[in-house]
N, C-alpha and C positions, 0 to 999 in steps of 0.2 A: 504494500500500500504506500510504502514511503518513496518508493524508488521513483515510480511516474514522476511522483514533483521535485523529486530530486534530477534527475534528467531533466524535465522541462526548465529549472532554475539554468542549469548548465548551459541547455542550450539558449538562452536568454543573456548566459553571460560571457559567451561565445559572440552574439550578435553583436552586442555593446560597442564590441573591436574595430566593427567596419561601419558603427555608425560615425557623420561627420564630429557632431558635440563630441567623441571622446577625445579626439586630438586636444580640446580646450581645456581639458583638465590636467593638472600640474602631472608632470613627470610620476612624481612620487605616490600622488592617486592612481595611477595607471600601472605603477607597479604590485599597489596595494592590489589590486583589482585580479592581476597574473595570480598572487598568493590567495587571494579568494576561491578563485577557478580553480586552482592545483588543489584547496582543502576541499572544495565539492568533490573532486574527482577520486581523491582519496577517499573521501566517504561512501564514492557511488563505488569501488571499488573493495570496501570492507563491507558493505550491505549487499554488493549481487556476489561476494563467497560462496556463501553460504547454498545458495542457490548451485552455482558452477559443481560444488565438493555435493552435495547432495546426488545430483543428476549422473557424477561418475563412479561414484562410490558406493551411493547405496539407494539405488533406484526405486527399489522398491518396500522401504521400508524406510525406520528412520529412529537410530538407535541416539541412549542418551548421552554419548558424547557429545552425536550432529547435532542436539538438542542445545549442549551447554558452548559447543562450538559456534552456535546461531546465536545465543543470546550473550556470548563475549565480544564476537562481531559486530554485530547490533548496535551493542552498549557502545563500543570503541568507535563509530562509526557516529556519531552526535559528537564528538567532541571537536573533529575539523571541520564536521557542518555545520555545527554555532559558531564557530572562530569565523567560518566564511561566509557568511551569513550577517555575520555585525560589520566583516569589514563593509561588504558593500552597503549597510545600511548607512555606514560612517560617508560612502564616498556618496552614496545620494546623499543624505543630508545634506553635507557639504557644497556638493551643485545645486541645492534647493536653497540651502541657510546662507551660505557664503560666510557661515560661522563653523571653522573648524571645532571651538569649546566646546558648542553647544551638540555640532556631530557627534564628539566623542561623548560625549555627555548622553545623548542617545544610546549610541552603541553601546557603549558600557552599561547601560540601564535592562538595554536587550539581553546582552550577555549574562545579566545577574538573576534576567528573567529565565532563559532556556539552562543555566545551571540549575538554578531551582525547583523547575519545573523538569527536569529531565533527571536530573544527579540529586539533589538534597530530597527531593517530597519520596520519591520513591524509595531511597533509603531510610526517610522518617517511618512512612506508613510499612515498607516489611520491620522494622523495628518493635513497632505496636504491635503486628499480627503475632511477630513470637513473643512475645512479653503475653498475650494473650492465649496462646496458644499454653505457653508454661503454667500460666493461672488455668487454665482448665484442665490438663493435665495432672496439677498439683491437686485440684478440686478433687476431681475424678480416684486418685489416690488414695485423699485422704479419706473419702467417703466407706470408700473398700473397707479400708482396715476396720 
């Protein structure tokens, strides 16, 4: 599900290159811009793994390493797609704001958004499930004896 819009961004930031506006932007945004492209690609590269190692290995079936192998890919594969993800938020702003502060200011807002929402909530909430899990188990023990 993630890959379509992961490809579609690519190829949108692919396009950017041979429009005329990107010549106008400062060297160092255009470099920013390369490093964005290379972290999607990297990400579009750790998300269709999984897929590739699947289809040759184990075609018809789907054992729990593929399982843990899919969900370390996965995981690793949000971390260069928020990093590229903010830059070019930084470099639109920047062409919209004409305030670099305020771009980074952005970005970095994003950024603290998709860590949160991708890396800290989901580590909060399996936290609580074992913590709850241990309590019902504990429950369930003590009840026995």
């Amino acid at each position: 599900m993630v890959l379509p819009g992961i490809q579609a961004l690519f190829g949108f930031q692919l396009i950017a290159v041979f429009n005329n506006r990107f010549t106008e932007i400062p060297p160092y945004e255009q470099k920013l811009h390369l490093c964005a492209a290379l972290l999607i690609a990297i990400a579009i590269a750790l998300i269709m793994t999984p897929a590739a190692y699947h289809r040759q290995t184990e075609p018809h079936g789907a054992s729990e390493f593929f399982v843990r192998l899919t969900s370390l890919l996965i995981t690793a594969a949000m971390a260069p797609l928020m990093i590229g993800l903010c830059l070019e938020i930084y470099i639109l702003s920047d062409l919209i704001l004409d305030d670099s502060g305020t771009s980074a200011a952005i970005a970095g807002l994003l950024l603290l958004l998709f860590a949160g929402l991708w890396f800290a909530l989901p580590n909060i909430l399996r936290r609580g499930e074992s913590e709850r899990w241990l309590q019902e188990e504990s429950g369930r023990q003590s009840g026995v004896r």
